[in-house]
C-alpha positions in Angstrom: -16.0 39.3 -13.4 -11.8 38.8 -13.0 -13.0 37.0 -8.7 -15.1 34.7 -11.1 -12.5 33.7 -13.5 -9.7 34.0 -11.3 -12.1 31.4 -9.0 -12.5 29.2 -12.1 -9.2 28.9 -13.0 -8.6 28.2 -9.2 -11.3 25.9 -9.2 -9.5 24.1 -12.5 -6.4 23.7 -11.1 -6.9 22.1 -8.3 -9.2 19.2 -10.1 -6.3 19.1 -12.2 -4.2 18.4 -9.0 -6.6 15.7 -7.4 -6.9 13.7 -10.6 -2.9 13.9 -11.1 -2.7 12.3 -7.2 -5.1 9.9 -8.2 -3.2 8.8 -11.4 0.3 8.6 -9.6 -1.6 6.6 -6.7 -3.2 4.0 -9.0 0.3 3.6 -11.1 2.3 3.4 -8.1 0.2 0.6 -7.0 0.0 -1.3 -9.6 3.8 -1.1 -9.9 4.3 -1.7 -6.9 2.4 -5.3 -7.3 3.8 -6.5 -9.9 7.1 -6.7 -8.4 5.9 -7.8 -5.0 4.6 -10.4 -7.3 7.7 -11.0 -8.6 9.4 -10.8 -5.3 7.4 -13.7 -4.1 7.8 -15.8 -7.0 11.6 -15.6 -7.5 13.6 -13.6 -4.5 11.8 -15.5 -1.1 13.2 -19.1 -0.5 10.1 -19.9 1.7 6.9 -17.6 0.9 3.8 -17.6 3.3 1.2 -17.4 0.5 -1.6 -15.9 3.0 1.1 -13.6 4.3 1.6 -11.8 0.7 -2.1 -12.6 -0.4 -2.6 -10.2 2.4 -0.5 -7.6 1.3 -1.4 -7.7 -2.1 -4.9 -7.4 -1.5 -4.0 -4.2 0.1 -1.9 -2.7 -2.7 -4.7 -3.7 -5.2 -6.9 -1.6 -3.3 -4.9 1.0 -3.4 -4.9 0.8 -7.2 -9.0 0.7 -7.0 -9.1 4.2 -4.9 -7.1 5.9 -7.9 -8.6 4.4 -10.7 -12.3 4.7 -9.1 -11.1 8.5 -7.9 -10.0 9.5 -11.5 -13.3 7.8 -12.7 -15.2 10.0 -10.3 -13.9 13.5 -11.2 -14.5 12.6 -15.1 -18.0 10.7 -14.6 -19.7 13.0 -11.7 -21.1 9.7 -10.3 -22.0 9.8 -7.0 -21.2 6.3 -5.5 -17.8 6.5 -7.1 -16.6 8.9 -4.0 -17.9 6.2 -1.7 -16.1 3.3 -3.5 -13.0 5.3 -3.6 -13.2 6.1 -0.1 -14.0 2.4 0.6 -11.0 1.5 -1.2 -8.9 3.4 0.9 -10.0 1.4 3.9 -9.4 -1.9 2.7 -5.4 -0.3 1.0 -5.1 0.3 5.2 -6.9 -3.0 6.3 -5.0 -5.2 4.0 -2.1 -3.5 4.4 -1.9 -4.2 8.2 -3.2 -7.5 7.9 -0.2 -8.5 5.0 2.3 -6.9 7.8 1.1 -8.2 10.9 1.3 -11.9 9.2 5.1 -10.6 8.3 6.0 -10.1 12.1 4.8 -13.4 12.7 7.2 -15.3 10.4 9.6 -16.9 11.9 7.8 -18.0 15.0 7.0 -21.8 15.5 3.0 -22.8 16.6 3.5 -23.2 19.7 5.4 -19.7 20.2 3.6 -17.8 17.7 2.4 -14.5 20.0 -0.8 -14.3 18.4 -3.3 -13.1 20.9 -6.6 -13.8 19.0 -7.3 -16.9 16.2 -7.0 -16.3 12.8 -11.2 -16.4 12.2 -11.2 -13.3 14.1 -9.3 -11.8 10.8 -12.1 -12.8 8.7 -15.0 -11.7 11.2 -13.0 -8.0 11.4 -12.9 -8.0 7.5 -16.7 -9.3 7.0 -17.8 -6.6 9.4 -15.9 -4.0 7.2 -17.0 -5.2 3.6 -20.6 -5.0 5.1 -20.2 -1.9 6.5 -18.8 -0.4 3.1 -21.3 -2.4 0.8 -24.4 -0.6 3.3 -23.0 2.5 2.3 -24.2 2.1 -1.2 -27.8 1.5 0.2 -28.5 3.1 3.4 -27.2 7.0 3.4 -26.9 7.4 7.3 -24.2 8.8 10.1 -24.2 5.0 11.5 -22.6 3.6 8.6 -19.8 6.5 8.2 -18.9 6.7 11.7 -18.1 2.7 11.1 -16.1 3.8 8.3 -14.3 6.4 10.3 -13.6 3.7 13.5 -12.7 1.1 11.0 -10.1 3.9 9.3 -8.6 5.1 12.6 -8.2 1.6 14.0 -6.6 -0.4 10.8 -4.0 2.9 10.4 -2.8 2.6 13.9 -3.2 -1.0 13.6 -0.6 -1.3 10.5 1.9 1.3 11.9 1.9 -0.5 15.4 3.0 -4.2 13.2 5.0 -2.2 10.6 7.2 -1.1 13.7 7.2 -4.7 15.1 7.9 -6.2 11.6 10.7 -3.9 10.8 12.7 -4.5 14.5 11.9 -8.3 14.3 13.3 -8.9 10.4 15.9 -6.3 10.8 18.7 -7.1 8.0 16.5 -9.2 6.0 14.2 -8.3 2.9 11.0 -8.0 4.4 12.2 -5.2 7.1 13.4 -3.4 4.3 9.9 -3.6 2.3 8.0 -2.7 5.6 10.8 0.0 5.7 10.0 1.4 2.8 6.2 0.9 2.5 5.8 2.6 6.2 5.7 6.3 4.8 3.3 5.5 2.1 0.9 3.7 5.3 1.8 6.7 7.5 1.0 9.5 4.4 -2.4 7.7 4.3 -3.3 7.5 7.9 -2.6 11.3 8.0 -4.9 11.9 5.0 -7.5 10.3 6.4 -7.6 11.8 10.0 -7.6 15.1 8.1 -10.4 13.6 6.4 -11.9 12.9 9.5 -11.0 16.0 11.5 -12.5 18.0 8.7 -15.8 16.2 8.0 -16.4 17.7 11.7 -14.6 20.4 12.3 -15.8 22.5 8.8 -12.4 23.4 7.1 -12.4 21.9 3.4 -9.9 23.9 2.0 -7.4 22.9 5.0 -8.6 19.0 4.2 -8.0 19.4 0.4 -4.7 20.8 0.4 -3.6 18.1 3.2 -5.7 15.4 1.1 -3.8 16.2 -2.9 -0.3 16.3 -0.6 -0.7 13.4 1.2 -2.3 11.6 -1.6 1.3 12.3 -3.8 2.8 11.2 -0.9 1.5 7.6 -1.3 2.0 7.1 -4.8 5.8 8.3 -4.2 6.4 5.8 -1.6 4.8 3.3 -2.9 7.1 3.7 -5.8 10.3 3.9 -3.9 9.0 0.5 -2.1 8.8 -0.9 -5.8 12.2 0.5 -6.5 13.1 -1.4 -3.3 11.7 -4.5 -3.9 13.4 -4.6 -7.8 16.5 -4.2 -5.9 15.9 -6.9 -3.9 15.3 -9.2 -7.7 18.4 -7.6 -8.8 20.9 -8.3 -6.0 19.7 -12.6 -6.0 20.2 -11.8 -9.9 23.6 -10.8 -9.8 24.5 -13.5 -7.2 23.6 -16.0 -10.2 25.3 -13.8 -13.1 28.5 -15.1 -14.2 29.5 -11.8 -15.5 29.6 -9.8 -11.9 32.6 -12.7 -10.5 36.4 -11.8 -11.5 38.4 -14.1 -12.2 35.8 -17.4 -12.7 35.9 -19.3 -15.9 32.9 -20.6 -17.7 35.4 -24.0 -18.2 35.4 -26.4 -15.7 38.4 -27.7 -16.1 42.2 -26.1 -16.7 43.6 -25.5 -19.7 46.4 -27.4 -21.0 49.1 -26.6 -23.2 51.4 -28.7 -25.1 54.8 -28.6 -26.7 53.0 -27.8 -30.5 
């Protein structure tokens, strides 16, 4: 009677755990676009709107897999674990799409290092929505393992550019982003190779408790990169702010004094 109880309470706990990471993952997303939003709009002199389309695709989806996770645990809906998992792919996908773009600014056409055109983007990302909207309506191993290869490859896809992007634009605002939104990429990619590793390999209690501390992990960093990118606002801010310069007069022209 106490094991039972004592398992309950275990049992509680840790669903109160899972739907805390997905609260802080969905929050710190949707933070974390509104100032890359604002970031665009009013700190870059030059944005690449497909660049940060990119991105923020990404961080939307990463705002889908904690609302759809919370969603799940309350509703006990099936497809809602599939979504959320879904949603995870395309947070990774769009993520290392919105960098790779990023490590590509700068360069002119005809020295652009791109290897591949840009339709091959849209084929890659055509290929994954199909493969995540057949997991709705065919339940087999085919359509997971695509889900698995498309995971592995887009994580160590976006580390590879988040490297590139961060020694290319070192000093400048986007390395420090990609600087800050790298732990939050790299705390996913780990959660989902434990995912993976334990699908197979028949530990769940190894793959939950690497899952609810990974999964905090990427709504903290995701936060510090919003806390990065308002800092970012904050410094152009002060450069226009009257108030921060000694010595500056708000009259344009000297005083003069007379014998009265």
């Amino acid at each position: 009677m106490v094991s039972s109880e004592l398992t309950a309470h275990a049992a509680e706990t840790v669903a109160m755990a899972q739907g805390l990471a997905y609260s802080v993952v969905a929050v710190g997303s949707a933070v974390l676009l509104y100032y890359l939003l604002v970031y665009v709009r009013d700190v870059l002199a030059e944005p690449d709107q497909h660049s940060w389309l990119l991105l923020g695709i990404g961080i939307a989806a990463g705002a889908v897999y904690g609302v759809a996770g919370v969603a799940a645990m309350a509703t006990d809906i099936s497809w809602l674990a599939t979504f959320a998992e879904g949603a995870t792919l395309f947070f990774i996908l769009f993520a290392a799409l919105g960098i790779r773009e990023m490590y590509f600014m700068g360069y002119a056409d005809r020295e652009s290092p791109r290897g591949l055109p840009v339709w091959v983007d849209y084929l890659v990302i055509a290929g994954f929505v199909t493969s995540w909207w057949s997991g709705f309506l065919v339940d087999g191993q085919f359509t997971r393992l695509v889900v698995v290869v498309g995971w592995v490859g887009a994580s160590l896809w976006a580390l590879y550019y988040s490297v590139l992007a961060v020694r290319k634009h070192e000093g400048t605002s986007i390395a420090a982003l990609v600087r800050n939104l790298l732990p939050a990429i790299i705390a996913v990619a780990a959660v989902v190779f434990a995912d993976v590793l334990g699908t197979y390999a028949g530990v769940p209690a190894a793959v939950d408790a690497l899952w609810l501390v990974g999964t905090v992990l990427v709504g903290t960093f995701l936060f510090t990169t919003a806390v990065a990118i308002r800092q970012q606002s904050g410094e152009v801010e002060r450069m226009y702010d009257w108030t921060t310069w000694r010595e500056q007069s708000l009259d344009e022209t000297e005083p003069t004094y007379t014998d009265d």
